[in-house]
C-alpha positions as CSV (number, residue, x, y, z in Angstrom):
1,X,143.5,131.6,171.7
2,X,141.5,135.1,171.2
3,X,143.3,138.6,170.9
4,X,140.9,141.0,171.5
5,X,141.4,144.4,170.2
6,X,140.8,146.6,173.1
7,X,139.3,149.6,171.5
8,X,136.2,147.2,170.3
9,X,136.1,145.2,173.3
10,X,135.5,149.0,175.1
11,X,133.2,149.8,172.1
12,X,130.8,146.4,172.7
13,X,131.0,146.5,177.0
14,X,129.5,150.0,176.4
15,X,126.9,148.8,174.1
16,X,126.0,146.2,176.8
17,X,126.0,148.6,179.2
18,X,123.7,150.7,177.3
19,X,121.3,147.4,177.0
20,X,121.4,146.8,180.3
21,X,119.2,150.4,181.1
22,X,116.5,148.4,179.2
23,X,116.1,146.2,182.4
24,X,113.2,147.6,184.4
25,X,114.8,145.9,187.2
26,X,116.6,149.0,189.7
27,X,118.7,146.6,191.7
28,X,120.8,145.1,189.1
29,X,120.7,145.8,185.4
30,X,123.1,143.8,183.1
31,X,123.1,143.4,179.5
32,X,124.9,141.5,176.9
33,X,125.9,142.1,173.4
34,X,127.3,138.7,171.3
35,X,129.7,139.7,168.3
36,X,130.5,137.0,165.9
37,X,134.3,137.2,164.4
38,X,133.6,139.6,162.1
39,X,132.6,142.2,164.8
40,X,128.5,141.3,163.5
41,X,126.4,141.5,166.0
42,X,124.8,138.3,166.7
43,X,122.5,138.9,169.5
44,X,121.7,141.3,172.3
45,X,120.2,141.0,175.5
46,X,118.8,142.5,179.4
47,X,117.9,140.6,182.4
48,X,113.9,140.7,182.5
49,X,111.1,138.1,182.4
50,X,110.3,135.9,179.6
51,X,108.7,137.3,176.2
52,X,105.0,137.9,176.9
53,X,105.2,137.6,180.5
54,X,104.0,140.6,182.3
55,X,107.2,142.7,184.2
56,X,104.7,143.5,186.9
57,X,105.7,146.0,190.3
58,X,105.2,142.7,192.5
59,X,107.1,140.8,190.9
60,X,109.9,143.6,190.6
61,X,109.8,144.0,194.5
62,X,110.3,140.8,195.9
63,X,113.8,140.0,195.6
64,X,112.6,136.1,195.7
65,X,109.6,136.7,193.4
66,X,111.6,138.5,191.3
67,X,114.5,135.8,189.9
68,X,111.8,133.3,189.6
69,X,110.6,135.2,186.7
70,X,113.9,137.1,185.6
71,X,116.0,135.9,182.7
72,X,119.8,136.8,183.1
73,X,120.8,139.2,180.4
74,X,123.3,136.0,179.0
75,X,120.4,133.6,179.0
76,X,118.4,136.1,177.3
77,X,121.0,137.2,174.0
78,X,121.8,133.0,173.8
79,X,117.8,132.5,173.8
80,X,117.5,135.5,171.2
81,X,119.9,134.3,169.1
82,X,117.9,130.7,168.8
83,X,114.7,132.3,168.1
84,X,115.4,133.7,165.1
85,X,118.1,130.9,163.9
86,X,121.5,132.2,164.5
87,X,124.7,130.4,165.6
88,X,127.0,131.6,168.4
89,X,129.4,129.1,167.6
90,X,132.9,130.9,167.9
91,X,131.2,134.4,169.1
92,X,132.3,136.5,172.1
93,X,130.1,137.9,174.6
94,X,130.4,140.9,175.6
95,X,128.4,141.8,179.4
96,X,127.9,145.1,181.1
97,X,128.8,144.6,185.0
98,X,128.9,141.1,186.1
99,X,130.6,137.6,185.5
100,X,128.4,135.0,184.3
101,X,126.6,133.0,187.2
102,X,127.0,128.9,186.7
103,X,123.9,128.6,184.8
104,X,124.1,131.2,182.6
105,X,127.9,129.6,182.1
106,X,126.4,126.4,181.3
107,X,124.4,128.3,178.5
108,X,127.4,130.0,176.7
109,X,129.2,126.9,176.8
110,X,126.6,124.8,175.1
111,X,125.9,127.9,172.7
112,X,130.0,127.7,171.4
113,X,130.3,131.4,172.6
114,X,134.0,130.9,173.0
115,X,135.4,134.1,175.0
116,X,133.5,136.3,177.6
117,X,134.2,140.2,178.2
118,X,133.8,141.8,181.3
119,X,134.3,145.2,182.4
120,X,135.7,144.4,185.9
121,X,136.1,141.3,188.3
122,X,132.6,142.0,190.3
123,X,131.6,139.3,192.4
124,X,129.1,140.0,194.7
125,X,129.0,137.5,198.0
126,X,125.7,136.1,197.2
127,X,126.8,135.1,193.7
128,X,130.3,134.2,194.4
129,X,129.7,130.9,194.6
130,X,128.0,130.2,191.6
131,X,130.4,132.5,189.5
132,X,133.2,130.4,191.2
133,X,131.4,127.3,189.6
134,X,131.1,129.2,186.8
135,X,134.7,130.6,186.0
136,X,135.5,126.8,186.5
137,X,133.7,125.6,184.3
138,X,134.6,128.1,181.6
139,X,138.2,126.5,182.3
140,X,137.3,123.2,181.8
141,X,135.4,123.7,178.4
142,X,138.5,126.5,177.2
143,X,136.3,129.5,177.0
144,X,138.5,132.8,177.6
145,X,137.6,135.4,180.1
146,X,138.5,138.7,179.5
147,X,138.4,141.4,181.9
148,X,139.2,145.2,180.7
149,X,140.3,146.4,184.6
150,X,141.4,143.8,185.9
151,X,142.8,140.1,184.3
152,X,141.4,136.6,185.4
153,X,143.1,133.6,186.2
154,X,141.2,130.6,186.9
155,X,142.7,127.3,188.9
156,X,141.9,123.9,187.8
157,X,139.1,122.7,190.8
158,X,138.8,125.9,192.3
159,X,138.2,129.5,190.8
160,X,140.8,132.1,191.4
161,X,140.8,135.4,190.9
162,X,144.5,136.8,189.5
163,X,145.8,140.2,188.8
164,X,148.5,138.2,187.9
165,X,149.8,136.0,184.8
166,X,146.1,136.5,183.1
167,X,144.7,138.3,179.8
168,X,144.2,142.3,180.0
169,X,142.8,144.1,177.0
């Protein structure tokens, strides 16, 4: 089990946070920031396009355009981390707004990244399902979620969302 020291868990969100502005993207903006036990940094990343792919207007307008060419800010740090040949087994990620979507779930789990810090339980409706996937699946592999506002609980089969009987930090 993890014990977070809230002070740093503030600390890293905020450097996240301050990542995320890096996005060019104005609707949403995330970042993430993975620390390794030591309180290293181990990677960093923004939600934006690919590395040498142009971040063009058009494909910044076009809501549909747009995610087919976006990397998520978790994808991005995990991908980061593997260029340049640095584990994230045992790390914590540290994001800037939202919870992890299923696939970018799928990426921390397979990375080792072990807990996840969020800010606050945001769930928009078009992501709620695939978060839901997502907090399940961090269940079923035993990665932590942290949330500094607000705990999470997550149900076996189905994701809940507690302010009761969870981890606050």
């Amino acid at each position: 089990m993890t014990t977070l020291n809230r002070k740093w868990a503030l600390r890293f969100v905020a450097l996240a946070q301050h990542i995320a502005e890096w996005s060019k993207d104005e609707a949403t903006k995330v970042g993430a920031v993975v620390v390794g036990p030591d309180r290293e940094i181990r990677a960093t990343g923004y939600n934006g396009p690919p590395r040498g792919v142009r971040d063009t207007v058009a494909r910044q307008t076009d809501r549909d355009v747009k995610l087919l060419y976006t990397v998520h800010a978790e994808d991005n740090a995990i991908d980061q981390a593997a260029l340049i040949g640095v584990s994230l087994r045992g790390c914590t990620m540290y994001l800037s707004t939202l919870m992890p979507c299923a696939g970018c779930a799928r990426s921390i789990i397979q990375a080792g990244i072990t807990s996840v810090v969020v800010p606050k339980l945001d769930v928009p409706a078009r992501w709620k399902e695939s978060i839901g996937a997502g907090l399940t699946m961090f269940k079923e592999a035993g990665v932590e979620i942290f949330c500094l506002d607000a705990p999470v609980r997550v149900k076996r089969k189905r994701a809940k969302v507690s302010a009761k009987k969870a981890k606050k930090i």
